[in-house]
Every structure is written in structure tokens, then in C-alpha cells.
C-alpha positions in Angstrom: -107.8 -32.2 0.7 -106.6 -34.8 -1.7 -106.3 -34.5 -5.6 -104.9 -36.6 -8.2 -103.2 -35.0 -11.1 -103.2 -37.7 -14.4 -100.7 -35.9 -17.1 -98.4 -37.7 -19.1 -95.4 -34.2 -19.3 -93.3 -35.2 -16.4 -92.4 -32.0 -16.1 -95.8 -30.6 -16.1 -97.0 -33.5 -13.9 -94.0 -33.3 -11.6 -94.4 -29.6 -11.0 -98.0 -30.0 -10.5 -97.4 -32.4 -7.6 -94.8 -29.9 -6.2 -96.7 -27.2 -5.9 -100.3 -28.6 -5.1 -98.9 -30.3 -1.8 -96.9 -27.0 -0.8 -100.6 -25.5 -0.8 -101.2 -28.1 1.4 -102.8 -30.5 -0.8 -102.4 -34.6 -0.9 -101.2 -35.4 -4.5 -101.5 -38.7 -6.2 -100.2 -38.5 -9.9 -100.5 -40.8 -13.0 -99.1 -40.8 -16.2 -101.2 -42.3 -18.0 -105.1 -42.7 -18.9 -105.1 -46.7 -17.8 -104.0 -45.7 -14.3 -105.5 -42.5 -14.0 -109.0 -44.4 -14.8 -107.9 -47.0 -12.0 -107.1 -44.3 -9.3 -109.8 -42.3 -10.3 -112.5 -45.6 -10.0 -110.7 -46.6 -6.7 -109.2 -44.0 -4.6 -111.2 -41.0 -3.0 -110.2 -38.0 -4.4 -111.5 -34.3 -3.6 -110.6 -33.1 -7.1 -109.2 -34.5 -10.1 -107.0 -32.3 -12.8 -106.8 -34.2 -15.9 -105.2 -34.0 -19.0 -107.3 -34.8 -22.2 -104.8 -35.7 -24.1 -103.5 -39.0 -22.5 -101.5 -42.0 -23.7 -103.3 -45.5 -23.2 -106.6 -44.4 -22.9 -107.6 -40.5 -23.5 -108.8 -38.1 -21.0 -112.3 -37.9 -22.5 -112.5 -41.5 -22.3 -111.2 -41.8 -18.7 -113.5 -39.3 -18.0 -116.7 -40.6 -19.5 -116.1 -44.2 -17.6 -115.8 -41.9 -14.1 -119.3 -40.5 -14.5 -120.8 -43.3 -16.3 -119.9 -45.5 -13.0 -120.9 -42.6 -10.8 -118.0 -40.9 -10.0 -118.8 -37.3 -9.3 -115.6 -35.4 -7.7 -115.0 -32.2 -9.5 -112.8 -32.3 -12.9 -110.5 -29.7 -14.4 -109.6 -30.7 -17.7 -106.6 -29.7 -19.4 -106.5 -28.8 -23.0 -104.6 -27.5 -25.6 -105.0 -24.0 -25.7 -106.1 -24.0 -29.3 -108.1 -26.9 -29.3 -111.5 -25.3 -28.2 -113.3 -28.4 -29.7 -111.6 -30.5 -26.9 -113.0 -27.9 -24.1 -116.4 -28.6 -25.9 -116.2 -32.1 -25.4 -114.8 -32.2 -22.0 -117.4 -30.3 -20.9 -120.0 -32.4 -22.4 -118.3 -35.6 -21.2 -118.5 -34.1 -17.6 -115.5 -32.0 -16.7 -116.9 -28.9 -14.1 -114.1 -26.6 -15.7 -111.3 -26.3 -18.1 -107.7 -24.7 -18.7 -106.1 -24.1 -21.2 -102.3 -25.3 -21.8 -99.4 -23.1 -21.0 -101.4 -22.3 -17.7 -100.5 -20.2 -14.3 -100.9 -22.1 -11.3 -102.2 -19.6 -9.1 -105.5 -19.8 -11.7 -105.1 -23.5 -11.3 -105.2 -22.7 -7.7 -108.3 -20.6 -7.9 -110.5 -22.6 -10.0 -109.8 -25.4 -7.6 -111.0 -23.6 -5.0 -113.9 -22.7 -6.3 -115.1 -26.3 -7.8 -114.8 -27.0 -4.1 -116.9 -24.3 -2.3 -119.3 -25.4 -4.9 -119.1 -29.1 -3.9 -119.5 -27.6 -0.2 -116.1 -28.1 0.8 -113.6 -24.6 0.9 -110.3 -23.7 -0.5 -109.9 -19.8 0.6 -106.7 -17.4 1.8 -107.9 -18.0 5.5 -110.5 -20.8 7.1 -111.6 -19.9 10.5 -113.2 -22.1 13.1 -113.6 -21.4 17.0 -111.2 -19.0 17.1 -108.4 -20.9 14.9 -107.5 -19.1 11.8 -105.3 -21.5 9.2 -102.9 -19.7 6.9 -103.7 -21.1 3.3 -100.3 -19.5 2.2 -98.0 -20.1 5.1 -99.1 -24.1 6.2 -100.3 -22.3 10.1 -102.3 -22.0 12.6 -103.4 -19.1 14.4 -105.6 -19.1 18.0 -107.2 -16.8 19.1 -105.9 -14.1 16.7 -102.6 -13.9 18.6 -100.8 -17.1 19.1 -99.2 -18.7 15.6 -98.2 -22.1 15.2 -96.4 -23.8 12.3 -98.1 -27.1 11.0 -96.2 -30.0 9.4 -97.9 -31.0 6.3 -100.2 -33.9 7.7 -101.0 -31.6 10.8 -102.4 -28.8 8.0 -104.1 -31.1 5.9 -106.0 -33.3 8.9 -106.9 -29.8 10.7 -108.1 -27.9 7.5 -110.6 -30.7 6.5 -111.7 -30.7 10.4 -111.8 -26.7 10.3 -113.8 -27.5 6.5 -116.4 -30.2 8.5 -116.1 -28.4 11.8 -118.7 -29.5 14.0 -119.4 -32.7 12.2 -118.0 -36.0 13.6 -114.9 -37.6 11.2 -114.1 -40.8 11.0 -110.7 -41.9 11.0 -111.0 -43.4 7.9 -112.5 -40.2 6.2 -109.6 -38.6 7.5 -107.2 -41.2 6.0 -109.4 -40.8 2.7 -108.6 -36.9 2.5 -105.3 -36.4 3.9 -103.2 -39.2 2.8 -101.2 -39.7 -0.5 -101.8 -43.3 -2.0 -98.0 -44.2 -1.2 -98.6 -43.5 2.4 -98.8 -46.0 5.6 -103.3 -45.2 6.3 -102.7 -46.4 9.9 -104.8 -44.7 11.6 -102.5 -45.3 15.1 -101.4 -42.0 12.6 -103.8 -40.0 12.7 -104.3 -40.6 16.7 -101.0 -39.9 16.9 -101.4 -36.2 14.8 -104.4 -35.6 16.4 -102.5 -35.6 19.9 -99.8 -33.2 18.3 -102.4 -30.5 16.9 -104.3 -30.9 20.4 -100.7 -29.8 22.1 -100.5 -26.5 19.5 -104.1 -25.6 19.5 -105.1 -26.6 23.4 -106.9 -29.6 24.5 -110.6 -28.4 24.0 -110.7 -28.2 20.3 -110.5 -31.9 19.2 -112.5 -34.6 20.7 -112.6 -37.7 20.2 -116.4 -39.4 19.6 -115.4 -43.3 20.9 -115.8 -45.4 18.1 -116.9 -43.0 15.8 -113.8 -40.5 15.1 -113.0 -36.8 16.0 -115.3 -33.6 15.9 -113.7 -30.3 16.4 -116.1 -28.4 18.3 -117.0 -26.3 21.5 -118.2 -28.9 23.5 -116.6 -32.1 24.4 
């Protein structure tokens, strides 16, 4: 899953992107509103966290562009925790959720999850898919409920959005969409090549390949 994170505390924005991609998430960050509007308008993102209160261009305004051009990945806004009228109008602009400023992560961590079971996608402790069980916490696999296997971070983040679509067919340049930061190579002689690893950890029958149309992890070849 990818998610962009536009806050201008380096600390706060830094520590975001630290901890969202040891959860297993691609991070893209910006500092301000200008490029957060640009990344936002350009890039495909499975959720956004963004701070209202932005230099160059304010959150509510960043916002408001995103779902006046039809931009419709979920939103957490961040807001001063005393400034309820800002929750009000990010809400009304088109956030899905809010938090308040100091914040925990592991909330952060929960009400991104949930934005994306309710966008159909999943964020939960353990996914589970023909008898491979990933470890949210841990960045593993497990088959069969006995055999574990550790997952680099482009392995876990290519075979949880299979696991999320399992049994649909994914291109390889949805799969470059979701699982690659914005600073990355998006070969996709890449994602071939992580494909082949996970098919060495999780057996050759898992992942098939759909000839000019991408991968489907599923039963039947």
C-alpha cells in the first residue's frame, strides 16, 4: 500500500515516514501544500495524511482542489488539537477522518486501516489467502500455518496487495502504482524479478503470471 504524508514539522513528517514504511507501507512525503497538491493530483496514492495547516498553499485548500478534480483516495487530516473549527472544515472540504495533534501512531495506524477496509482494500493484524498468512507486525509470511518466511520490504508490500486482490489479475503497472515510493526505479523487469523471489519462499503455484496482462495469485494456474 502506498501513502503520502504532506506535513511541514520535519520531525513529525520524518517520523511519519519511518514508521509507516516499517508497517510495511510505501511513503512519499512533502513539505509543503504546492507539492503535496502536485503529488496528490499526479501520483496514485492508497491514502493520504495531511496536515491542514500547510505553508504555500493550506491543507483545506489542497484538499478541496483533490476532490474538486476528482481525486477520491481516503484523507486523514491533521489538526490542531484545539482547533475543532478546522476538523469542521476538513470534514466538509472532504477529509474521511481527522486527528488531532500530539497524536499516537498506533491510532494513526488504526484509522488507516479502517479508511481502507472501507475503500475495499484491508489493513488488519493478519491477511490470509490460500493458505499464506502475512504478519502485519513482523514484515512475514507464513504457509500453510507452519512454515515462516521473512519478506524484504518490496517482497511484503507486492504480496500483501496481491493477498488484498487475491484472485484478481494485477498489472504490473498497478503493482508499480502501490508498492513503489516516488524516488524509486518503476521497472517493472523489478517486479518480475520479486515476483520470482516470493515464488521461491511461498512455492511455485501461488503466483502466475496472466501473459500480457500481469500476475493473479490464485489456485489455479
Amino acid at each position: 500500500m502506498r501513502v503520502l504524508v504532506v506535513e511541514d514539522d520535519t520531525l513529525l513528517r520524518d517520523t511519519l515516514k519511518r514508521d509507516l514504511a516499517a508497517a510495511g507501507f510505501a511513503v512519499d512525503v512533502a513539505a509543503d501544500g504546492l507539492s503535496g497538491e502536485f503529488l496528490g493530483a499526479s501520483e496514485t496514492y492508497d491514502a493520504v495524511v495531511l496536515d491542514l495547516g500547510l505553508p504555500g498553499l493550506s491543507g483545506l485548500e489542497v484538499l478541496r482542489r483533490w476532490r474538486e478534480a476528482g481525486h477520491r483516495m481516503p484523507v486523514i487530516a491533521l489538526t490542531a488539537r484545539d482547533q475543532w473549527y478546522e476538523r469542521v472544515e476538513g470534514l466538509k472540504a472532504g477529509a474521511d477522518d481527522y486527528l488531532g495533534k500530539p497524536f499516537h501512531f498506533e491510532e494513526l495506524l488504526a484509522r488507516l486501516g479502517a479508511l481502507m477496509r472501507r475503500q475495499g482494500g484491508t489493513l488488519a493484524p493478519r491477511l490470509r489467502c490460500l493458505g499464506i498468512e502475512l504478519d502485519e507486525a513482523h514484515q512475514a509470511v507464513i504457509v500453510d500455518g507452519v512454515r515462516r518466511e521473512a519478506l524484504t520490504a518490496l517482497e511484503y508490500r507486492l504480496l500483501r496487495y496481491l493477498v488484498v486482490h487475491c484472485g484478481e489479475v494485477v498489472s504490473k503497472a498497478t503493482l508499480g502504482d502501490h508498492v513503489y515510493e516516488r524516488d524509486m526505479d518503476p521497472d517493472s523487469n523489478v517486479i518480475e524479478v520479486y515476483v520470482n523471489r516470493l515464488r521461491k519462499k511461498l512455492g511455485k503455484d501461488l503466483i502466475h503470471t496472466r501473459r500480457g496482462q500481469g500476475y493473479v495469485l490464485c489456485a489455479q494456474p
